[in-house]
N, C-alpha and C positions, 0 to 999 in steps of 0.2 A: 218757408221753412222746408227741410228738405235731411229724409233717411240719405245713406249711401251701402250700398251692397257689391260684394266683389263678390263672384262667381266664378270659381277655376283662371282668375284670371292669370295673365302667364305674361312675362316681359323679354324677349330677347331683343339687344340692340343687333343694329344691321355688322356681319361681318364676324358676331361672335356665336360658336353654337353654344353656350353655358347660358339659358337666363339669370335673369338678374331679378329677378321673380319667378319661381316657376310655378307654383299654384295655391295664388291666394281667393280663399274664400272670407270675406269680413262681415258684419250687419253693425254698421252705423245706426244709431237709432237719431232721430229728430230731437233737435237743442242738445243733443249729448256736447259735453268737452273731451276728444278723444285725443289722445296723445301717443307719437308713433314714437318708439326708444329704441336702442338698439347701438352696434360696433358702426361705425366708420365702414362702410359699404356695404352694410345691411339690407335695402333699396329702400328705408326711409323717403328720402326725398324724391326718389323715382315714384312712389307709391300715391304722393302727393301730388308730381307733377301729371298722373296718369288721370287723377281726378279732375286736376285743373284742364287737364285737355292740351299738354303742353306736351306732353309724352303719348304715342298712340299705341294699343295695346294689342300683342302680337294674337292674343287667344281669350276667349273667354267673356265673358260678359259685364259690365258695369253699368250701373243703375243709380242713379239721383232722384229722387224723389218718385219712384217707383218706375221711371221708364229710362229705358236702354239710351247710352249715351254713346256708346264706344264711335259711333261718325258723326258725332256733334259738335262745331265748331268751339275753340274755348270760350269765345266772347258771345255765344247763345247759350251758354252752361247756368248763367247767373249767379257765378263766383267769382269774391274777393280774394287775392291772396296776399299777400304781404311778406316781401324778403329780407333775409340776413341783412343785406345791404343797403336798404332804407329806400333805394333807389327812386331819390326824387329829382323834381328837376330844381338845379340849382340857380336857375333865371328866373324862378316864377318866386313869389310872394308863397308863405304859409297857406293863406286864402286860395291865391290862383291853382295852386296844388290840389288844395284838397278839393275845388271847384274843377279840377280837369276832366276827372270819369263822366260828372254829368254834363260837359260843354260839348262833348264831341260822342257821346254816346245817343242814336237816335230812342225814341220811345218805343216798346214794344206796342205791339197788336191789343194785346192784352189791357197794359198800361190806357191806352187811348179809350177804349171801352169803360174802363173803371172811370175815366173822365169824365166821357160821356151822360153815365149815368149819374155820375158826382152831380152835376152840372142838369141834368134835367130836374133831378129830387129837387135842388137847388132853385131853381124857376118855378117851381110849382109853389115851393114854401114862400118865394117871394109874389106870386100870382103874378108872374111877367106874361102877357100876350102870346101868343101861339106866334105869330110873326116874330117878337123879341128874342122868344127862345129857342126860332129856327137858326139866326141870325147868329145866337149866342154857341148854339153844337156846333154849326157847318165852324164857327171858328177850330171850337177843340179838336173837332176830326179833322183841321188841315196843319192843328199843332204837329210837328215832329221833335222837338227836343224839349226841357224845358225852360221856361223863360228865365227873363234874368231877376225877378222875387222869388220864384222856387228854388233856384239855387243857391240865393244868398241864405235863406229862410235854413235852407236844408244843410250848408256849409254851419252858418251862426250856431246849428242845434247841435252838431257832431263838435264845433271846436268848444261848446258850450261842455259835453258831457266829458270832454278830453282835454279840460282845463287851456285849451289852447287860446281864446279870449285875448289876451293880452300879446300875442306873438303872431296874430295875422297878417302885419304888414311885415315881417319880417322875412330875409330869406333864408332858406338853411346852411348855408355859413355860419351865421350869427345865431346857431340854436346849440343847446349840448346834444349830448348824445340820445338820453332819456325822450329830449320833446322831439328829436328829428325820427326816433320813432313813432312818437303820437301822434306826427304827422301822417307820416305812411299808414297807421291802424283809423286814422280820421279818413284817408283819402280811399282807402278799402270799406269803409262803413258809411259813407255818403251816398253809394249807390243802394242801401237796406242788399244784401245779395242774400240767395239762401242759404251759402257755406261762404264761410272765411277757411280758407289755410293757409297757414303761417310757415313757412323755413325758417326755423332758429332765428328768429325774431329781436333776440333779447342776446345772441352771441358777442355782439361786438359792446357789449355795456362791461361794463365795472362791476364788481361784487355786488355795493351798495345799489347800485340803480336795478341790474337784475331783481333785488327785491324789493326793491318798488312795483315796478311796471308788471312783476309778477302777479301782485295784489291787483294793481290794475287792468290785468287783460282780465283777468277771474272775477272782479266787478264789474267789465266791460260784458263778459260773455252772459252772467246774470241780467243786465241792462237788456240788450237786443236779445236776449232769449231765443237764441237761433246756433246751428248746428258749425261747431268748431273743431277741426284739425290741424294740431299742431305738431310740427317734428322738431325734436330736439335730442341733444349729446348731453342732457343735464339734467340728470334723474331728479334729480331736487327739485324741480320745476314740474319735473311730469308727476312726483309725490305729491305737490304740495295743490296743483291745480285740475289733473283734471278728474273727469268723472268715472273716465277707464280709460289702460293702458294696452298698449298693444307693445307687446316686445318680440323684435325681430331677430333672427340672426338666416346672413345666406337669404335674406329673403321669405323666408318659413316663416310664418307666425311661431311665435314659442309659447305663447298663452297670453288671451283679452282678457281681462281681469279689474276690476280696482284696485286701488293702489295697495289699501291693505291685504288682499290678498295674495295678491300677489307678492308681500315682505313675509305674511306668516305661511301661504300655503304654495310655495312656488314648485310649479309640474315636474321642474327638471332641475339638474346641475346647473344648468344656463343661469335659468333665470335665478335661480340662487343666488350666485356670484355675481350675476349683474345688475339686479336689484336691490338695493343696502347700501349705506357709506357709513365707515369704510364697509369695502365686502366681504362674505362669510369666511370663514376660513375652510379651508377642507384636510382630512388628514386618513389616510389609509390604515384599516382597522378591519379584525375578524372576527366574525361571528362564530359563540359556541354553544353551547346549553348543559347547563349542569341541574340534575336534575328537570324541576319546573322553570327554573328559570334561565333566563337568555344574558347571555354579555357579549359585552365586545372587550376586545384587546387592541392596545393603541401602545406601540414601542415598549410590548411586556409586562404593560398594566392592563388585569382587567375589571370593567365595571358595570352594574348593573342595571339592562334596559330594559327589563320585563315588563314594568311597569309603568315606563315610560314611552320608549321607541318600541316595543310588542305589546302593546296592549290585546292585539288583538291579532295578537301571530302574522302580522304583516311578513316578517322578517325569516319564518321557519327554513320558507326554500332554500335560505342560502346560508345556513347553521355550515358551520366549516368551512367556507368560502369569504374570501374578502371582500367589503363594501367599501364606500365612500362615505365618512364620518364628515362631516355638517356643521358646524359650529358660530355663532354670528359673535364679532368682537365683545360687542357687551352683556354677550352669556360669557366668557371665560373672565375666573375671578381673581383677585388676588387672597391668597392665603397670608392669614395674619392668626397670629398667637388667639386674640379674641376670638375666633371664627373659625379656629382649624377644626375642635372637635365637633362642629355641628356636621363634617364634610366628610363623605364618603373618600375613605383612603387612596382607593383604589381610581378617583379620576385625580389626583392630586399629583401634580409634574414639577419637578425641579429643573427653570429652564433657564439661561444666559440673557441677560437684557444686550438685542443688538443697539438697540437705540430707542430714548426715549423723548415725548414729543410733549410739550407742557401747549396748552389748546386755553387755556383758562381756567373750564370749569372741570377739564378732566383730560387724562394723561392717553396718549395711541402708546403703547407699549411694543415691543416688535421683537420676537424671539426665533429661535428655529426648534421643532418641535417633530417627532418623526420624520426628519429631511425635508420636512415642509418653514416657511416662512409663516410665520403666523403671527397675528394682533390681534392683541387685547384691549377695552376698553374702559378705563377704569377712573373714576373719583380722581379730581385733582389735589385732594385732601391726602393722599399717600405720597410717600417722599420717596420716588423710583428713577435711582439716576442709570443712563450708561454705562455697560460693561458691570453693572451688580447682577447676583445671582437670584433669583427670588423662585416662589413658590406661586402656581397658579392651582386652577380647579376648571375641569369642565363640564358646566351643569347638564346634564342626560336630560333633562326634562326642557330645555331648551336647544336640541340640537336636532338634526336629522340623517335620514340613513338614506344614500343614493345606490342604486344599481350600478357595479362598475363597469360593466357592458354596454346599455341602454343609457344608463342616465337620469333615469326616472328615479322620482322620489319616492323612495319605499315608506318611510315614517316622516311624521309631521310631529312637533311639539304639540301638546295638548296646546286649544286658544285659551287666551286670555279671556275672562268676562268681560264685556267691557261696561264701565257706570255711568250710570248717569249722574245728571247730575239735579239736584234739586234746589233750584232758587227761588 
C-alpha cells in the first residue's frame, strides 16, 4: 500500500518554456480513491503519467510510499495503470493476458525473502529434516519468477473477483466493450501493485456500461483496499466514486476536496461552474446596503442577502461594487400562482423560454437573463413549452457571491443538515 506526495513539483516538456505543471504540491493518503478532473489540458494525465514514471519530472519532488521516486524506473515503481484504450494483446487468450505481467516480470528481492521465510515456518510445522529444508530454500532462492500454479492460482482469483470466469479462453475480439475492460483492470490487479492509475478507463463505454463498471471499479477499489488514481472528463464519475477530488485547471490545483464539498463549498468561480450538472449559472449583480441590511441588484431588481449571503458581513468590502452572482439550476424556481405570494418580489424575473428540454422526471429550461444564458431546473410535472414567457425566482439562500477580480467565493449557501437515517 502506498501514500503519494508532490512537492513543488513542476512539468515543462522539452522545447516549451510554459509548464504544463508548474507547482504541484498534493498528499495522497494510503487506500484513498483520488480522482483528477478538470478542462482538456489541465495536465491530468501528465500528472498521472508523472506518477507512473512515464513522464520525468523537470523540478521538484515526488514520493510513494514515503521515499523519493523522481530517478526511479517505472517498472520498479510497483504500479498498475490501466488505459483509455484497453490495450491488450489481441493474440493472447483472456487468460494469457491477464497472466502476462506475472510471466515476464522477475520476483523482487523482497518477494523471494518473504518465500523464504514462508517456506522455512512452513518446514518446521511440518518437522521436515534440516537437510529437507536446506534442499527445499536453496530451491525458493534460485526461484526468479513465479511458477506456473502461482499464476494460474493468482489469474483464476482476479478473473474470479471480475466476473471473468467464463471468458478465459476467449480473445478480445470476441468480448464487448465492458469485459475488454475487466480485462485490462484483471491484468493491472494480478501483479497486487501499490497504486493502480487509470486514464479514463471507462471513456470508450456507452452510457449504460459506464454505470456499470463505475459500481464496479468502486467495489473493486473496496476489494483490494489499496491506493487509486484516477483521471477523467466525467464529473459523474468523479461525484459518484471517489473519496476526493482533485480539480485542475492550467495545471494549478483549484481545490482537493470531497465531492460534496466541493458542490456546496467550492473555493472559486472555477470550481463552481465546473463541478455540478448542469453548471451554476452566473450573473452580474451589485452590492448596496440600506440601512442594516445588504442586497444585491440583478438587471434593476433588488433582493435581500443579509441574512443569507452576509450573514456575517462577508460581503461589506464591496457594498457599491459589482460581484459575481452564483446560482445552481435547481435553486432557480418556477413561479406559479400557488407559490407566488410565499416569494420575495424582488428575486422574481419575467424571462423568455429559449428552449425547453423534457429529461423525464424534470424539465432543463434555458433563458437569457441579465445578457447572460441561464438554466433552470425544474419538475417535469409543469407544462413549459418553447418560445413561452414564464416567471422564475432566485433563491438567496441557495446562491453565492464571487469576487469579480479574484474569483474567490465571498458567500456560501448556509449547509444543508444532513439525516440520517434510522433502520
Amino acid at each position: 500500500m502506498a501514500s503519494i506526495e508532490f512537492e513543488h513539483v513542476v512539468k515543462i516538456y522539452p522545447g516549451q518554456k510554459k509548464p504544463v505543471v508548474p507547482d504541484m504540491n498534493l498528499k495522497i493518503k494510503d487506500k484513498e480513491f483520488i480522482i483528477l478532473v478538470g478542462p482538456s489540458g489541465c495536465g491530468k494525465s501528465t500528472t498521472l503519467r508523472m506518477i507512473a514514471g512515464l513522464e520525468d519530472i523537470s523540478k521538484g519532488t515526488l514520493r510513494i510510499d514515503g521515499k523519493r521516486v523522481n530517478d526511479v524506473p517505472a517498472r520498479d515503481r510497483d504500479i498498475a495503470m490501466v488505459f483509455q484504450s484497453y490495450a491488450l494483446y489481441p493474440n493472447m487468450t483472456v487468460y494469457k493476458n491477464i497472466a502476462f505481467p506475472l510471466k515476464v516480470r522477475k520476483l523482487t528481492q523482497k518477494e523471494i525473502d518473504s518465500r523464504v521465510k514462508y517456506y522455512t515456518d512452513l518446514c518446521k510445522h511440518d518437522n521436515k529434516s534440516e537437510e529437507e529444508t536446506k534442499e527445499i530454500l536453496e530451491k525458493v532462492k534460485k526461484q526468479k519468477h513465479y511458477s506456473k500454479e502461482e499464476i494460474d492460482a493468482k489469474v483464476h482469483n482476479v478473473a474470479k473477483i471480475l466476473d471473468l470466469e467464463p471468458y478465459l479462453d476467449r480473445k478480445p475480439a470476441n468480448l464487448s466493450g465492458g469485459q475488454r475492460q475487466r480485462v485490462a483492470l484483471g491484468r493491472a490487479m494480478v501483479r497486487s501493485p501499490k497504486v493502480f492509475l487509470l486514464d479514463e478507463p471507462l471513456s470508450n463505454l456507452d452510457a449504460k456500461l459506464r454505470t456499470e463498471m463505475r459500481s464496479q471499479i468502486s467495489l473493486l477499489h473496496k476489494k483490494l483496499d489499496t491506493t487509486f488514481v484516477y483521471v477523467t472528463h466525467d464529473q459523474t464519475e468523479a461525484m459518484t466514486i471517489a473519496d476526493r477530488i482533485v480539480v485542475l485547471d492550467k495545471g494549478v490545483v483549484q481545490q482537493f476536496d470531497t465531492p460534496r464539498n466541493l458542490y456546496e463549498r467550492p473555493v472559486n468561480k472555477f470550481v463552481a461552474g465546473f463541478i455540478g450538472s448542469p453548471e451554476m449559472n452566473f450573473l452580474e449583480g451589485t452590492l448596496s446596503k440600506q440601512g442594516e441590511k445588504t442586497f444585491i441588484t440583478i438587471e434593476g431588481q433588488s433582493f435581500d442577502v443579509s441574512s443569507t449571503l452576509n450573514k456575517e458581513g462577508a460581503l461589506n468590502n464591496l457594498i457599491g461594487q459589482k460581484v459575481t452572482y452564483g446560482i445552481r439550476p435547481e435553486a432557480v424556481t418556477l413561479v406559479t400562482n400557488k407559490n407566488v405570494n410565499a416569494i420575495d418580489p424582488g428575486t422574481i424575473f419575467k424571462v423568455h423560454v429559449k428552449m425547453a428540454e423534457f429529461l423525464g422526471s424534470e424539465l432543463y429550461v434555458y433563458f437569457d437573463l441579465a445578457g447572460k444564458q441561464c438554466l433552470a431546473r425544474i419538475p417535469a410535472k409543469y407544462k413549459v413549452v418553447t418560445g413561452q414567457d414564464i416567471k422564475i425566482a432566485l433563491d438567496p439562500s441557495h446562491s453565492y457571491v464571487f469576487d469579480p477580480s479574484s474569483e474567490l467565493t465571498l458567500a456560501f449557501p448556509e449547509p444543508e443538515e444532513e439525516e440520517k437515517l434510522d433502520v
